[in-house]
N, C-alpha and C positions, 0 to 999 in steps of 0.2 A: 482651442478657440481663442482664447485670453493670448496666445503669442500672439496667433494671428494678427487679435486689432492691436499688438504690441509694435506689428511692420506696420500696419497700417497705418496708425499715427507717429510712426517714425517719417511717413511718406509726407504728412503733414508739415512735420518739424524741419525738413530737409527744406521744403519748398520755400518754408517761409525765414529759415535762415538764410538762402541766396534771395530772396527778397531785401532782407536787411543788408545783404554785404552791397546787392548791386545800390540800394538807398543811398549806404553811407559811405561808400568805396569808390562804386562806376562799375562795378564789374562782381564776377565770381567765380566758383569754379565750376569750370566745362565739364569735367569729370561728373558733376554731381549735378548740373543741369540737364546735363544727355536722357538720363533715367528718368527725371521729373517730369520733362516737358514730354518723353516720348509717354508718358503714362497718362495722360488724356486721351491719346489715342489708344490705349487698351480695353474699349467699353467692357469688351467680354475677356477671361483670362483665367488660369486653371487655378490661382491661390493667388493669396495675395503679394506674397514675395514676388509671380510672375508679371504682374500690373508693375513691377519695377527693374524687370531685367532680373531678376537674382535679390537673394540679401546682401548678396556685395555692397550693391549698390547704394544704399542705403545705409553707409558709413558713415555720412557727416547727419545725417536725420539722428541716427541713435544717440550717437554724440551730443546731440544738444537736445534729445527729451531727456537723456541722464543729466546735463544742466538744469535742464528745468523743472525737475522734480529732486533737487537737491534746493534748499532754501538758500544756504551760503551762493549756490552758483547759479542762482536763478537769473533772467535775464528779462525786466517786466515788459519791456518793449516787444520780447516777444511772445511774450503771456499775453499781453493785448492784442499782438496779433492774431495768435493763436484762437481767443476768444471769438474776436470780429470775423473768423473763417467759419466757426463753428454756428455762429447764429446767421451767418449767411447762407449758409449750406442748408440749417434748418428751415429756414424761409423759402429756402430753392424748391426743396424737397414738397412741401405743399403749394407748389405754384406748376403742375403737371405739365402748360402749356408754356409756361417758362423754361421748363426741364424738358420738354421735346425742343424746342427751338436750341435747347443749345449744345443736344445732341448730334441735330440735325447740322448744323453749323461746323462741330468737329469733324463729322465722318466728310463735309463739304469741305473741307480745308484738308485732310489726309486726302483728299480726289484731289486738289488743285496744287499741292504740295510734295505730292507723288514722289522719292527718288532726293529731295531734300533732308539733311538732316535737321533735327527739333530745334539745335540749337540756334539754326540759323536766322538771318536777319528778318528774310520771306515769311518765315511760318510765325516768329515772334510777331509782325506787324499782323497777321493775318488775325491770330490768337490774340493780340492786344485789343482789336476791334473787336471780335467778338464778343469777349468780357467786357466793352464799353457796352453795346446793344443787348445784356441781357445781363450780366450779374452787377453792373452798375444801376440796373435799373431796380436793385431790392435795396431798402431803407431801414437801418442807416446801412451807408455805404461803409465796405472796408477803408481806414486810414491807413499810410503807410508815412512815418514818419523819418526822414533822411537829411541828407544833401542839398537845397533847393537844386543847387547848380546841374545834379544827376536826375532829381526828382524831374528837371524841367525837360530833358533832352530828348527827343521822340525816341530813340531806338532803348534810351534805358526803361522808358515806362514803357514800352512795347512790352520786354522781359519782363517786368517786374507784373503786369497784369497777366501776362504768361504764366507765370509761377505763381499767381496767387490762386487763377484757372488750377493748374496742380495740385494744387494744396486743399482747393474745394473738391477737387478729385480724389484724393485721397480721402478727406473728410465724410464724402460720401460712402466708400467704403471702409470706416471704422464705423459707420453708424450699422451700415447692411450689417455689419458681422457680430453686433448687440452694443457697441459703446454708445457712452452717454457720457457728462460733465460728470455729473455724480459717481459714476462708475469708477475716473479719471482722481477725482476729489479722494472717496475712501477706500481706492485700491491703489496707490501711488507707491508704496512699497513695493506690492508687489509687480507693480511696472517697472521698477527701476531696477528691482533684479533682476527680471526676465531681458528688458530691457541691456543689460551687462552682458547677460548671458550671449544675446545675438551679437551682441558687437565683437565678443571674444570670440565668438564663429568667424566674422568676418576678418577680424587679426590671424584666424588658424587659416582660412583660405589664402592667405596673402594678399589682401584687399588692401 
């Protein structure tokens, strides 16, 4: 179970790193957005490694919760981010009809999206609106701090609300599976060994 919510919040860390890269960059990597974004559409899934494709997939997530539970290589920017996903998700979580509407809204965009890939321009504007009409509407809202020049550009914030969708998504399933802050707080040890461990899987797959 403890690996488990180990991918799970790797799924978190992932999302919300191409969050910052698109912030402070314009962009990120496809490779590692494909999985993210395709993972909102996985309501239902046989474990959690499959809500992402594989552990493969979740190369650059592992990667940077091993930064962020190492204090030298921490990175607070996305501590904070990380934080603002986690009390948003908590907030989502006791708003039921807030949490059906934006079910209801996924499984509507996988119907009108049909045959597109995640990454594309179509489903990021689709998924950017969403997350304005229902997870911008819980307080406070997520900050994302960047770029102005990217932060301003419709098709970056398209993604960048995409991926924070993601990121709530996964959030939700590190809670399903018993994590909690506190949990995060005085097992971080032993996250970042296990944490190690998954990533040296993905280095033996040829990931």
């Amino acid at each position: 179970m403890r690996e488990e919510r180990v991918i799970a919040l790797a799924g978190v860390f992932q999302a919300i790193a191409l969050v910052r890269s698109i912030a402070l960059r314009g962009g990120a990597d496809a490779f590692a957005m494909q999985p993210s974004l395709d993972s909102i559409f996985k309501i239902d899934a046989d474990s959690p490694a499959d809500v992402f494709g594989g552990l493969s997939n979740l190369r650059q997530g592992l990667e940077t919760l091993i930064a962020q539970l190492d204090d030298d290589k921490r990175d607070l920017s996305i501590t904070r981010l990380a934080l603002s996903v986690m009390r948003v998700e908590s907030r989502l979580t006791r708003r039921p009809t807030l949490l059906g509407a934006l079910r209801t809204g996924i499984e509507t965009i996988a119907r009108q999206t049909a045959g597109a890939e995640a990454t594309s321009a179509l489903v990021a504007l689709r998924l950017g609106q969403l997350y304005i009409d229902t997870i911008s509407t819980i307080q406070p809202r997520i900050t994302v701090e960047g770029d102005p020049q990217y932060l301003r550009q419709d098709s970056q914030a398209a993604q960048i609300r995409a991926l924070l969708l993601a990121a709530i998504r996964a959030a939700v399933l590190w809670r399903q599976l018993g994590g909690s802050q506190w949990r995060l707080v005085f097992r971080r040890g032993q996250y970042s060994m296990m944490a190690r461990g998954l990533l040296a899987q993905c280095k033996l797959s040829g990931a």
